[in-house]
C-alpha positions in Angstrom: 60.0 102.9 102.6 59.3 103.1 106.3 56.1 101.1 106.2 55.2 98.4 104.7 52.0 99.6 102.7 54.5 102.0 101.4 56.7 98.8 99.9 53.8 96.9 98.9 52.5 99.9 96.9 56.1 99.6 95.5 56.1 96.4 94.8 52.9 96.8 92.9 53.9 99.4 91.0 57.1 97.7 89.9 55.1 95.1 89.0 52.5 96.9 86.9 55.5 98.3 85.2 57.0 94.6 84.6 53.8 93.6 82.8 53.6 96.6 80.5 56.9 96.5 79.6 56.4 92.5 78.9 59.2 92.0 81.6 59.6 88.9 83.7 58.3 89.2 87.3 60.3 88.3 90.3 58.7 87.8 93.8 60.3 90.7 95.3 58.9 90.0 99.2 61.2 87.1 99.3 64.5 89.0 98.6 63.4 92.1 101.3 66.0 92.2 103.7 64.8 93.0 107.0 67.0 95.1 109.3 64.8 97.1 111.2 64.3 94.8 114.1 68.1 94.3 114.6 69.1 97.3 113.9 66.9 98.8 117.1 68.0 96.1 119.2 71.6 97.0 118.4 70.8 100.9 119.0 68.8 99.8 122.9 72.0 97.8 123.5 74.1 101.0 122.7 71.8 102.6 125.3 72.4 100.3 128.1 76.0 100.4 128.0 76.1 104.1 127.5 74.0 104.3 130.6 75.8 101.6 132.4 79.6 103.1 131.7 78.3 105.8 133.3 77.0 104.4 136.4 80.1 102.8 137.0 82.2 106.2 136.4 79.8 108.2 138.7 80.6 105.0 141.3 84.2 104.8 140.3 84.4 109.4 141.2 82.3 109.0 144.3 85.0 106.2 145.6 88.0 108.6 144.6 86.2 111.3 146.3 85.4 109.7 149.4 88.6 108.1 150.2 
């Protein structure tokens, strides 16, 4: 499911299958979690400290070096 037309075609389908099978239906949209969006922002925060631990040990080598 890595778009939402994909779910929604889901959805429908489970739906479709629901009604034949003279099963309730549920609103399944409301119960979607959604962790995409934090999930990335975790991952670009991961980024910038990777990047920025190793701007301070290139700074932290170049001091050594240049006492």
């Amino acid at each position: 499911m890595r778009s939402d037309n994909k779910y929604e075609e889901m959805v429908n389908e489970a739906k479709q299958f629901a009604n034949h099978q003279n099963l309730t239906e549920v609103n399944f949209k409301e119960s979607r979690k959604r962790t995409k969006k934090i999930y990335l922002e975790k991952k670009l925060q991961m980024k910038y400290r990777a990047r920025h631990s190793t701007i301070i040990d290139v700074i932290h080598t170049l001091q050594i070096l240049t006492k």
